[in-house]
C-alpha positions in Angstrom: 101.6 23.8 -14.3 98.0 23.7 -12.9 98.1 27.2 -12.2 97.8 27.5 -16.3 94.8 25.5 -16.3 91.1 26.6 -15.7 88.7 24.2 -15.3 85.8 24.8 -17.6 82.3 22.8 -16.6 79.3 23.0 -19.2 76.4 23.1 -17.3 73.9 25.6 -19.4 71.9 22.5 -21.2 68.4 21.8 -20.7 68.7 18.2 -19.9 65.5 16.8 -21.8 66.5 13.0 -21.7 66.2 13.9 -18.0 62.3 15.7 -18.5 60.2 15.9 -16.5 62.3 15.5 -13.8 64.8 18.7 -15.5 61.3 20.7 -15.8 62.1 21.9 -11.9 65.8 20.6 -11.4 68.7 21.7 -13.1 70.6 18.6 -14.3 74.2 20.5 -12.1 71.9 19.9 -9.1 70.3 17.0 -8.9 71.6 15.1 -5.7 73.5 12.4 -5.8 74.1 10.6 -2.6 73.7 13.4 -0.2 75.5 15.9 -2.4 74.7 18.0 -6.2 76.4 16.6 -8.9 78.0 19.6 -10.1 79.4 20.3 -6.2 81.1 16.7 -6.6 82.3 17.1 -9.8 84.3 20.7 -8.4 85.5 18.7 -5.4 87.2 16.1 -7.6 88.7 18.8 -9.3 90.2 20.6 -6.3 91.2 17.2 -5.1 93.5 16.7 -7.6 94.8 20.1 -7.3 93.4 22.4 -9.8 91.8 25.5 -8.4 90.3 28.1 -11.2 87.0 27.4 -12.8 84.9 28.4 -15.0 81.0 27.2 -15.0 79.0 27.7 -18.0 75.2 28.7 -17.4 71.9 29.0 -19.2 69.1 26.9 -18.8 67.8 28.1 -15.1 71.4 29.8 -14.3 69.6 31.6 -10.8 69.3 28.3 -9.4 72.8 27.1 -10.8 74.5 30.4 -9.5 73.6 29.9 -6.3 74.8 26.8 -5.7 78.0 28.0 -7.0 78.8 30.6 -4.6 78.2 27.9 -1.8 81.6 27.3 -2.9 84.3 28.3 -0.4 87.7 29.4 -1.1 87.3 29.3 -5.1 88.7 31.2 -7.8 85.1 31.0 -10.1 84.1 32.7 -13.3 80.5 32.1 -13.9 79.8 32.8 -17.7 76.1 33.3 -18.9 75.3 31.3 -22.6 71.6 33.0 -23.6 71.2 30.4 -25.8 73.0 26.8 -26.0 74.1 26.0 -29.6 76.0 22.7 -28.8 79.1 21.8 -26.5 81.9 23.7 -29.1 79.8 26.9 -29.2 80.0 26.8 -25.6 83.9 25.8 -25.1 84.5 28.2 -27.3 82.7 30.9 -25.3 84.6 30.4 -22.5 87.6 29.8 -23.5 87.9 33.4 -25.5 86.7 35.1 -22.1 89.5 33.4 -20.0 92.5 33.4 -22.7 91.4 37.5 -22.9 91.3 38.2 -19.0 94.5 35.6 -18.5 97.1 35.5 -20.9 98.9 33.1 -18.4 96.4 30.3 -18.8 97.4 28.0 -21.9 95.6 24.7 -20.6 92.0 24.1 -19.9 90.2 20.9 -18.6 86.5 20.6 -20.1 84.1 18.7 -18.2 80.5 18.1 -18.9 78.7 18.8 -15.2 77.1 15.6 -15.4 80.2 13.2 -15.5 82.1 12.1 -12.0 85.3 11.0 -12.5 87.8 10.0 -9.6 90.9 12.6 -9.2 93.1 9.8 -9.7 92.0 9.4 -13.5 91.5 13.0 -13.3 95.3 13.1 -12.8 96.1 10.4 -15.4 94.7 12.6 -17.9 97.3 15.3 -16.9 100.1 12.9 -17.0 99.5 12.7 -20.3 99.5 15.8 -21.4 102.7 16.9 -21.0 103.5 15.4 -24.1 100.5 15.7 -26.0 98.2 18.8 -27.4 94.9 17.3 -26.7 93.3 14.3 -24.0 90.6 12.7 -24.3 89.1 10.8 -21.5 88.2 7.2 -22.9 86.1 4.1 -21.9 85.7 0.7 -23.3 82.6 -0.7 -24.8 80.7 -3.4 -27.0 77.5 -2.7 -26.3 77.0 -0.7 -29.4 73.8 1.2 -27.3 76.7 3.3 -25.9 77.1 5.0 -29.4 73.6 6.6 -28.7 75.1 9.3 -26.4 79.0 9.2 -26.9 81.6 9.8 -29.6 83.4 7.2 -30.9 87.3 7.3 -31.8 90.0 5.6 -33.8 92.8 4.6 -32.7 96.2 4.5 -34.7 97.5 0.7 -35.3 101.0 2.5 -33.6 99.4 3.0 -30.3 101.5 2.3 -27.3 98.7 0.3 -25.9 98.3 -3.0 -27.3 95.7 -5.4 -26.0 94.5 -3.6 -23.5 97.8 -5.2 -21.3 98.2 -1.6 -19.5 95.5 0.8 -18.9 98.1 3.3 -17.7 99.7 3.9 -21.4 97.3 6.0 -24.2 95.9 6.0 -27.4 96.8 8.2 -30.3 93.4 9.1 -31.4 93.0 9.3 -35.6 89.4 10.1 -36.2 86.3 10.5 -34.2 82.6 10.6 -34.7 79.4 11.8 -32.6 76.8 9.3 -32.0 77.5 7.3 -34.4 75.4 4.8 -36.6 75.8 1.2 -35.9 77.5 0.8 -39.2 79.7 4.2 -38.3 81.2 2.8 -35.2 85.3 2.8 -35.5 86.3 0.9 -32.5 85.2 -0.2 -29.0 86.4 2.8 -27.5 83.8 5.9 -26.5 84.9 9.2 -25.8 83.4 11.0 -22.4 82.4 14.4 -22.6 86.2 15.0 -20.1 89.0 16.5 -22.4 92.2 18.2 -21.5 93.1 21.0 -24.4 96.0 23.8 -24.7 94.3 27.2 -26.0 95.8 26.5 -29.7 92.9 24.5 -30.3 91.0 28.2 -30.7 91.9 29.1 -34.3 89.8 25.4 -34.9 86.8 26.7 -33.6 86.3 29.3 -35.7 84.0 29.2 -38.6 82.1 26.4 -37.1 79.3 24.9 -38.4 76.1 23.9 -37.0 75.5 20.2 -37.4 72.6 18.6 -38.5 71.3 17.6 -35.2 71.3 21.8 -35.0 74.5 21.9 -32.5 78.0 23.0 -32.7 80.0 19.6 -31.8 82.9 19.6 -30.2 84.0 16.7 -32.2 83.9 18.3 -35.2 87.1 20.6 -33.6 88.7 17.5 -32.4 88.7 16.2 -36.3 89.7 19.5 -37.4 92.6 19.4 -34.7 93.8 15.8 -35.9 93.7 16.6 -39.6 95.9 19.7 -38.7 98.4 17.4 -37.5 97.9 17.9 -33.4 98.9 15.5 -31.4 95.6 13.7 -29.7 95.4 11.2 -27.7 93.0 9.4 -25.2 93.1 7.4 -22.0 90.8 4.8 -20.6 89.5 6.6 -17.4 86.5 4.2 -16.2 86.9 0.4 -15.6 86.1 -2.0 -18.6 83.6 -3.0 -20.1 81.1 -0.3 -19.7 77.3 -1.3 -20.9 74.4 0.9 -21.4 73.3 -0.1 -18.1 76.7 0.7 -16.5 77.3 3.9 -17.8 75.3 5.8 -15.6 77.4 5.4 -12.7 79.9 8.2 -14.4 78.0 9.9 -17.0 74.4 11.3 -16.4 72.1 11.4 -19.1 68.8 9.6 -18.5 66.4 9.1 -16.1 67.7 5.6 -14.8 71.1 6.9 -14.6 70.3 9.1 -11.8 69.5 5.9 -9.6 72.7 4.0 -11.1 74.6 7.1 -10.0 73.2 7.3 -6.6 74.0 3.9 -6.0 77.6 4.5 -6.3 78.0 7.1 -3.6 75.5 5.7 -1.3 77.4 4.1 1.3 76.0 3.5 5.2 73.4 4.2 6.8 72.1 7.6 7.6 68.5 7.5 9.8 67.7 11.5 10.9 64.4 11.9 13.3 62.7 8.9 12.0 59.8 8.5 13.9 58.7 4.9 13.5 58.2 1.8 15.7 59.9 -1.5 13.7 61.2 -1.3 10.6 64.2 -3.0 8.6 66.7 -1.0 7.1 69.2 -3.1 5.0 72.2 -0.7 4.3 73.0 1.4 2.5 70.0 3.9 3.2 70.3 7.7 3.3 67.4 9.2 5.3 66.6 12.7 5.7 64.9 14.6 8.3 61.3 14.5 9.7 60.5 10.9 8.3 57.9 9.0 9.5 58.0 5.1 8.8 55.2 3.1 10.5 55.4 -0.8 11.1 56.8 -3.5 9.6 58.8 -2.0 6.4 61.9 -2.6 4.4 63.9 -0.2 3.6 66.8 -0.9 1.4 69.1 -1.8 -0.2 70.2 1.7 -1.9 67.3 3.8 -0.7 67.2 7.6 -0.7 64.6 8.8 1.7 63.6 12.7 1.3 62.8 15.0 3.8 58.7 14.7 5.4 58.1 11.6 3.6 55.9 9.2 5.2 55.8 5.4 4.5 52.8 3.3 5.5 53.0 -0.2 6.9 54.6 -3.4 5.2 56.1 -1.5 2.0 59.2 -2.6 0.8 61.5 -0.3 -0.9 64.6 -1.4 -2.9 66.9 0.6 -4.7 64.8 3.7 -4.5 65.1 7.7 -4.9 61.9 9.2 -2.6 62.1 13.0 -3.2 60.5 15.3 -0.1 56.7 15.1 0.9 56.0 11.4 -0.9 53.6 9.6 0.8 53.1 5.7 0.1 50.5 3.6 0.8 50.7 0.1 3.1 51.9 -2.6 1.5 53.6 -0.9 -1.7 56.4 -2.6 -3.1 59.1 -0.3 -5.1 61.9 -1.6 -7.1 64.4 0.4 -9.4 61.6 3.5 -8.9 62.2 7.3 -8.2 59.5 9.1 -6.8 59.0 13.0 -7.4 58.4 15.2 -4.6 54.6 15.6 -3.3 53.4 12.6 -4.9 51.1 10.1 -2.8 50.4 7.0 -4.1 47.7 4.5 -2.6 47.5 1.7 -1.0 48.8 -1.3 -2.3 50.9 0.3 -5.1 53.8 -1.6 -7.2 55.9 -0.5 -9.4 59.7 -1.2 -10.8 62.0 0.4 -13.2 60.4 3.8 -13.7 59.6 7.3 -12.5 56.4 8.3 -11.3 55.5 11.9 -11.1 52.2 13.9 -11.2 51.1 15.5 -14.5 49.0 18.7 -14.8 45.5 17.0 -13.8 47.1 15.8 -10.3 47.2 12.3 -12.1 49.6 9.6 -11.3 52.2 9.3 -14.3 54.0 6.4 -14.4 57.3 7.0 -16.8 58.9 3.3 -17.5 63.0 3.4 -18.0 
């Protein structure tokens, strides 16, 4: 029954693939079509009908918090992790706080707070589990870059699923490794950091060693869990094939990602107290408040405009993050870019495929993806 099940979301990481843009946004709140990542990753949640959560904080929690009690109508625990040993250290954490304060809760849902995945497949993964001790939410893959950031699974020759003929059925999962080597890779199939686990899974935590990339892995329990003879299996829960320049779009992890991310929510066009005379908007835009846009500029496709930005004549912006109080130049052309807030940039500036922020001199730092 969901009533069992808490939601627990990881969101106590530093988020340094995402630097410098993490230096002054926690990676739970960076905005993602008009809403924080972590908010829409609750709301799926609820959506599918699960309503008690737990949110694991650390790296600036104050700002994280918050957000959190924006929440309305939600049963939340809000655990504090002083310092973030890896993705196990935290489950585990969390899991021994809930299982002591509820000894009704046998099932928990672990999400990563940078991973949107529709309620539907959030549902899938439940299906599932009624007849299996641990899911694993799965995607599809051979572009071997994904192994960079994901784990990577085996899958038993007796699977159900043969072929790829029905994405509804599952895997059973026989081995898994973190980031593997190119060499290491098992199998086109890539674990996402979304797993479904009953409490059991505890007495595998214990004892756990710190890796050599100086974490506790959560895969580490899952191939303690499989050798103990659990039942694990996995479901595809994104669309095939997934690339490295695809992947975004679910899973967060680097700078490029956030405008691959964006890009899927943005849809229509939202214009708030432009003031402007003619200007193009090709849709879909999202414009905040107290904009100014002067003559003869393009705005879009997949634009996000901040709030008391201003945009001289003739620029052309294309698939573009502005954070508040940019200013830009007449005649700049922007494509694939994210701009950080209070930076101006002068006339005639292009750019594509990067981030540009200010460093400590005031200077113009141009970060490629």
């Amino acid at each position: 029954m969901k009533s069992e099940t808490y939601v627990i979301i990881l969101a106590a990481g530093y988020a340094t693939r995402l630097r410098p843009i993490s230096n002054r946004i926690p990676k739970p709140l960076i905005d993602i079509g008009g809403k924080t990542i972590i908010s829409r990753v609750i709301s799926n949640f609820r959506e599918a009908g699960f309503t008690k959560f737990c949110v694991i904080v650390g790296y600036m929690r104050g700002l994280i918090k918050n957000e959190l009690l924006k929440q309305k109508d939600l049963d939340l625990l809000i655990i504090d992790q002083d310092k973030p040993t890896g993705m196990a250290d935290a489950i585990h954490l969390a899991m021994n706080f809930i299982s002591q304060k509820d000894k009704t809760i046998t099932n928990f849902f672990i999400s990563a707070a940078d991973i949107i995945i529709s309620n539907e497949n959030i549902l899938k993964m439940y299906k599932l589990y009624t007849h299996s001790d641990v899911v694993l939410g799965l995607m599809k893959s051979n572009d071997h870059n994904i192994a960079k950031g994901h784990g990577n699974v085996k899958i038993s020759e007796k699977s159900a699923l043969k072929g790829d003929l029905d994405f509804s059925q599952e895997f059973r999962i026989i081995d898994i490794i973190e980031k593997p080597q190119i060499h290491q890779i098992l199998s086109e199939y890539y674990s996402l950091p979304l797993y479904l686990v009953n409490r059991e899974i505890l007495s595998s935590m214990n004892q756990l060693e710190v890796s050599e990339r100086g974490e506790k892995e959560f895969q580490d329990v899952l191939k303690r869990v499989i050798s103990n003879g659990m039942n694990v299996q996995g479901v595809l829960i994104v669309d095939p094939f997934i690339t490295i320049d695809t992947v975004g779009a679910f899973h967060l992890t680097n700078l490029k990602d956030i405008l691959i991310m964006n890009k899927r929510f943005l849809s229509g066009a939202c214009k708030n107290q432009i003031d402007g005379k003619s200007y193009k908007i090709i849709e879909p835009v999202r414009i905040e408040s107290s904009v100014i846009i002067e003559n003869d500029v393009l705005i879009g496709p997949y634009a996000t405009i901040g709030k008391f930005c201003k945009i001289g004549k003739y620029c052309e912006l294309t698939n573009v993050i502005l954070y508040d109080n940019v200013i830009l130049g007449k005649y700049s052309k922007l494509n694939c870019c994210i701009i950080d807030e209070n930076v101006e940039l002068s006339e005639n500036f292009h750019a594509k495929e990067c981030f540009i922020t200010t460093n400590n001199k005031k200077e113009i730092d141009v970060i490629n993806f």
